[in-house]
C-alpha positions as CSV (number, residue, x, y, z in Angstrom):
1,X,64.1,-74.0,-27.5
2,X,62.4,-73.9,-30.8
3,X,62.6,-70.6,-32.9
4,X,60.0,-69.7,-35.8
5,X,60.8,-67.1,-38.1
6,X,57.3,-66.3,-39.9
7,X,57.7,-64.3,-43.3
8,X,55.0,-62.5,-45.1
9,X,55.6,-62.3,-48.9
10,X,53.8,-60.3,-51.6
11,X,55.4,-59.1,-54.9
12,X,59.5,-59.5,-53.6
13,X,60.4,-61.6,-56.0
14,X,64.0,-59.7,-56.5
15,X,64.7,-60.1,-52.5
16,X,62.5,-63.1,-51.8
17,X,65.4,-65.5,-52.2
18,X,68.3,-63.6,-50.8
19,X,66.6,-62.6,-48.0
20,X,65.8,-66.4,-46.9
21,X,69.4,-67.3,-47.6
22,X,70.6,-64.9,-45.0
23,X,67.7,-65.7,-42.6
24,X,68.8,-69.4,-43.3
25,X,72.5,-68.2,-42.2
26,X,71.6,-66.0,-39.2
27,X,69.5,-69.2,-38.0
28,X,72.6,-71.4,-38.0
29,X,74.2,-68.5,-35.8
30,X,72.0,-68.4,-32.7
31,X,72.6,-68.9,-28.9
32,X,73.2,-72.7,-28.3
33,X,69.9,-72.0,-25.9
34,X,67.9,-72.4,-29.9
35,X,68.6,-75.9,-30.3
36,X,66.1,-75.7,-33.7
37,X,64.7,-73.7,-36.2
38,X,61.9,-73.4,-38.5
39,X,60.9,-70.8,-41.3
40,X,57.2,-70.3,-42.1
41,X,56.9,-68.6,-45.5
42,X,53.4,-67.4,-46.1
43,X,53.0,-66.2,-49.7
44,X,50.2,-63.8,-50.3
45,X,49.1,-64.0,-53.7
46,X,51.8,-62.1,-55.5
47,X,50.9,-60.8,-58.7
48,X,55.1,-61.2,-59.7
49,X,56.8,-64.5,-59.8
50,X,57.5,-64.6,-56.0
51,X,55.7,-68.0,-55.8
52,X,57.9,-69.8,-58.6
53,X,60.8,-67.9,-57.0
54,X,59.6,-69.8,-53.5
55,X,59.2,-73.2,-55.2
56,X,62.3,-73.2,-57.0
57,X,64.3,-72.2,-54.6
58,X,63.2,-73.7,-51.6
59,X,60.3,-76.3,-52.0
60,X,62.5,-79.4,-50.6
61,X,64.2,-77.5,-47.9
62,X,64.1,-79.1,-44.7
63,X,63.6,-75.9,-42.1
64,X,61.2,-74.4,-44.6
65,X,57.8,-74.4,-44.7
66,X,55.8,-73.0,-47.6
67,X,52.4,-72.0,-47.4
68,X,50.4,-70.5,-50.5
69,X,47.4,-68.2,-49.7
70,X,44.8,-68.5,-52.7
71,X,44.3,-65.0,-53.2
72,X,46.1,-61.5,-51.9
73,X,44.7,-61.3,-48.4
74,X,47.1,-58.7,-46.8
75,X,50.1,-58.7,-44.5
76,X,47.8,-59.4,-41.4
77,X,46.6,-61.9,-42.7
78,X,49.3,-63.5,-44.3
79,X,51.0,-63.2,-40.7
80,X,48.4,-64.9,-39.0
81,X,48.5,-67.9,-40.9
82,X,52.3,-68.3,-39.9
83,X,51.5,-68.0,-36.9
84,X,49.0,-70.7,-36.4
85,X,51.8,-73.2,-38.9
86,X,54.7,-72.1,-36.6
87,X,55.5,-74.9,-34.0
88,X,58.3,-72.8,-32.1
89,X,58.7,-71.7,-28.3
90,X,59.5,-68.6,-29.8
91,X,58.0,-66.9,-32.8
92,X,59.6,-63.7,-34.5
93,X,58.4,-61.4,-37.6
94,X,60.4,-61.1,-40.5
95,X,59.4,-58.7,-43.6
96,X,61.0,-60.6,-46.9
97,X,61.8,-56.8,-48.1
98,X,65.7,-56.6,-46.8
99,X,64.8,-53.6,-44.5
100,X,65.8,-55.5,-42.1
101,X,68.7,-57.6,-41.0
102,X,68.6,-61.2,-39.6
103,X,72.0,-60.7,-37.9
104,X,70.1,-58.9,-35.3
105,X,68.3,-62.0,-34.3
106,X,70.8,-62.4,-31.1
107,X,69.7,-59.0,-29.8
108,X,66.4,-59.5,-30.8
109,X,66.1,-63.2,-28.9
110,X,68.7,-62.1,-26.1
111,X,66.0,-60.6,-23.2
112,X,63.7,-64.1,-24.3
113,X,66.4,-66.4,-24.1
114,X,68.0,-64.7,-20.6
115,X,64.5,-65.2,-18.8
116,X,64.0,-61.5,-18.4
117,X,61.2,-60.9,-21.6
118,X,58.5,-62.8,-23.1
119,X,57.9,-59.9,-25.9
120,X,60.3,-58.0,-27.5
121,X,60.5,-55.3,-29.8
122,X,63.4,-54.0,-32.5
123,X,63.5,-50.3,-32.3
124,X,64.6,-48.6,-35.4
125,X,64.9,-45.4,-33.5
126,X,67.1,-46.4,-31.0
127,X,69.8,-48.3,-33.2
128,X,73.1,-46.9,-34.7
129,X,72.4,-47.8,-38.7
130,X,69.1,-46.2,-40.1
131,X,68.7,-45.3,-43.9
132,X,67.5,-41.5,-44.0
133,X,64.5,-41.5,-46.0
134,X,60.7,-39.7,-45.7
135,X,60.1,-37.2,-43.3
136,X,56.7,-37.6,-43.1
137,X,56.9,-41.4,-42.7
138,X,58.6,-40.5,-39.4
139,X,56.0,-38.4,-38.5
140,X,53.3,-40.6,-39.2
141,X,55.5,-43.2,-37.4
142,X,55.6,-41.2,-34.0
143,X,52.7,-40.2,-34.0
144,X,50.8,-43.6,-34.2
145,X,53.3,-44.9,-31.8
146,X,52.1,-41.7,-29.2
147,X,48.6,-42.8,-29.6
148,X,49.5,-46.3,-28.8
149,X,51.0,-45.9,-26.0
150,X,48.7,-43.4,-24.5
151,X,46.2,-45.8,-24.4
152,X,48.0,-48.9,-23.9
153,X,50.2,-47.1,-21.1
154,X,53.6,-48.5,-22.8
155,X,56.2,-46.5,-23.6
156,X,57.3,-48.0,-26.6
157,X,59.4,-45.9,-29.4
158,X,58.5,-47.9,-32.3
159,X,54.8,-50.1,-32.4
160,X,55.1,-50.1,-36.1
161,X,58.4,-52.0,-36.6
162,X,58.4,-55.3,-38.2
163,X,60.9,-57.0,-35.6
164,X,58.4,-58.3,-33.4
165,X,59.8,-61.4,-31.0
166,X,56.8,-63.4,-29.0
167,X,57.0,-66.3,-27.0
168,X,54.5,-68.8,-28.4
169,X,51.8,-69.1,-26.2
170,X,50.7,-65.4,-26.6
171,X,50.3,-65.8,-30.4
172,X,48.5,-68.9,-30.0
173,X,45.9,-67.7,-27.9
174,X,45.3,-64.8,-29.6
175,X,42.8,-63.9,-31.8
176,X,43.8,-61.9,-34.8
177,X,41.5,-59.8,-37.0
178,X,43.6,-57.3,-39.0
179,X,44.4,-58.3,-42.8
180,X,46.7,-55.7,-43.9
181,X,49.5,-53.5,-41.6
182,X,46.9,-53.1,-38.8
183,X,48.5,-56.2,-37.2
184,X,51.1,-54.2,-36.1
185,X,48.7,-51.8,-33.3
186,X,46.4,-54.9,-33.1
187,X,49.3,-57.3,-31.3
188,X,50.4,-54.3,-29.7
189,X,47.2,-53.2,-28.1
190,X,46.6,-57.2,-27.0
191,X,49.8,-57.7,-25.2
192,X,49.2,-54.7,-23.3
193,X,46.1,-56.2,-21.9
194,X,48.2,-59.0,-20.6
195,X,49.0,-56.9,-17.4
196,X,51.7,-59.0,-16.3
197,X,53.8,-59.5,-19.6
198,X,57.0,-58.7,-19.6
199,X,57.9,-56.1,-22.9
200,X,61.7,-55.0,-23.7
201,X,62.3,-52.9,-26.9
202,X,66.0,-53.5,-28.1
203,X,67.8,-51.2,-30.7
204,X,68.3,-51.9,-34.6
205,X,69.4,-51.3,-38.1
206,X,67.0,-50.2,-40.2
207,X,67.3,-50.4,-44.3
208,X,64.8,-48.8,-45.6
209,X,63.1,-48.8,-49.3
210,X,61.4,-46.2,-51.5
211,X,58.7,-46.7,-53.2
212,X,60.6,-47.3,-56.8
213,X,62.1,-49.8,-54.2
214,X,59.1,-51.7,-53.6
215,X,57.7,-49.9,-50.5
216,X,54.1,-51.1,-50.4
217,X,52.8,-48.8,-47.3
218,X,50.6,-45.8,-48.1
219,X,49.0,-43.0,-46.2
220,X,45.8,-45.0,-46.5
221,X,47.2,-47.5,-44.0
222,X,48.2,-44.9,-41.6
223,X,44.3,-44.1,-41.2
224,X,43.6,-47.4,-40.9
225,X,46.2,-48.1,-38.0
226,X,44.9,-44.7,-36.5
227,X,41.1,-47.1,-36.1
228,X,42.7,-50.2,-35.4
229,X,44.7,-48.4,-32.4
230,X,41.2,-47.1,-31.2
231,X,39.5,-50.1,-31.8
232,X,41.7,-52.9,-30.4
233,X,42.3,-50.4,-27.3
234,X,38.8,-49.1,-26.5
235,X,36.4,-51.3,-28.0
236,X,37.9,-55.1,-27.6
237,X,38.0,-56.5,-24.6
238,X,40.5,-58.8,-22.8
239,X,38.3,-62.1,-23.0
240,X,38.1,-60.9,-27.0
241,X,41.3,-60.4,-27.7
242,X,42.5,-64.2,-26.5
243,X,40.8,-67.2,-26.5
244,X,42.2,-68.3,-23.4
245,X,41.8,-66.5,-19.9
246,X,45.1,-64.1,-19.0
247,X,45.7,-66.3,-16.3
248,X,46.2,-69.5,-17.9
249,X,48.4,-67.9,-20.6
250,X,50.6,-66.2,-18.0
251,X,50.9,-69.9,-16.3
252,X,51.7,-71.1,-19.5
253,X,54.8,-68.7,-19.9
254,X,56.0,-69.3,-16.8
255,X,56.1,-72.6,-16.6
């Protein structure tokens, strides 16, 4: 198997670099079941020098891909467009923030990789290392995950985390509309109308930033996950949401 590692990037130009190094080294680390590897770095515009961070470092590296958005278009978006470059069997998020740690890749991949998953998510609530940081952040955290599961009928602990794992087919036939940190309820609210899918949550560490850190999400986003749970859940249909029918995707996995 093929993995992708897709990284959104906007203003991190004092982690940008050591973050890929270690994703680079986690990568060479992997069950013997991911013969190959790919990162897709989607740069979003930053207003820093992230871009000549990217190029300088990494613009001839052979398992790297860089792709330059023209203009700061959002995580969502930035996201999206690594998921249509990525040419994996398996595609997995990873924020280029160091909140979270590419050594967990093996627990991350293992349900995929042992035939038992076809989604997986990283919970930051059910792993042993966790930086202890706003209360209300947690707050806002449960309680977006509460609504998402109450009307997608998971039981997830964490929607919101960035440690996403998808086998390919489900990204590629799905059609993506959120630009900023709605992606997160969007995917989640889509899967879930794939009846049949097969979703694990697996603990992990979680590193988390201030905002004199760099932490770039506000309450403003929270609203706007709030609307994009109703919307994706409520008002989008199945036939919407992917571009292929539920069927053919599902043969598609399991083939």
């Amino acid at each position: 198997m093929k993995l992708s590692i897709v990284i959104p990037v906007y203003n991190e130009e004092s982690t940008v670099e050591g973050l890929v190094n270690l994703v680079l080294d986690a990568a060479t680390k992997l069950d013997p079941k991911v013969s190959q590897y790919e990162l897709v770095i989607v740069e979003d515009g930053s207003s820093d020098k992230t871009k000549e961070v990217l190029k300088k470092s990494f613009d001839s590296h052979d398992k790297i891909s860089l792709y330059f958005q023209d203009y700061n278009q959002g995580k969502g978006a930035a996201i999206a467009r690594g998921f249509k470059e990525a040419t994996g069997d398996i595609i997995v998020i990873q924020d280029a923030d160091m909140e979270y740690d590419p050594c967990e890749y093996p627990i991350l991949l293992k349900p995929i990789l042992d035939g038992k998953a076809d989604v997986v998510y990283g919970s930051r609530f059910k792993g042993d290392v966790a930086r202890v940081l706003y209360y209300w952040h947690y707050l806002g955290n449960q309680f977006l995950t509460l609504m998402s599961n109450m009307l997608t009928n998971l039981n997830l602990s964490d929607m919101e985390t960035c440690y996403k794992v998808f086998k390919a087919p489900i990204l590629k036939n799905m059609n993506l509309e959120s630009n900023r940190f709605g992606i997160e309820p969007e995917m989640t609210a889509k899967i879930a109308k794939l009846n049949e899918l097969r979703i694990y949550e697996v603990p992990i560490s979680y590193y988390g930033r201030t905002y004199a850190e760099g932490k770039k999400i506000g309450w403003k986003d929270g609203f706007s996950a709030l609307w994009c749970i109703l919307k994706f859940n409520l008002f989008t249909s199945t036939s919407e949401s992917f571009s292929s029918s539920p069927e053919s995707i599902l043969k598609e996995l399991r083939q």
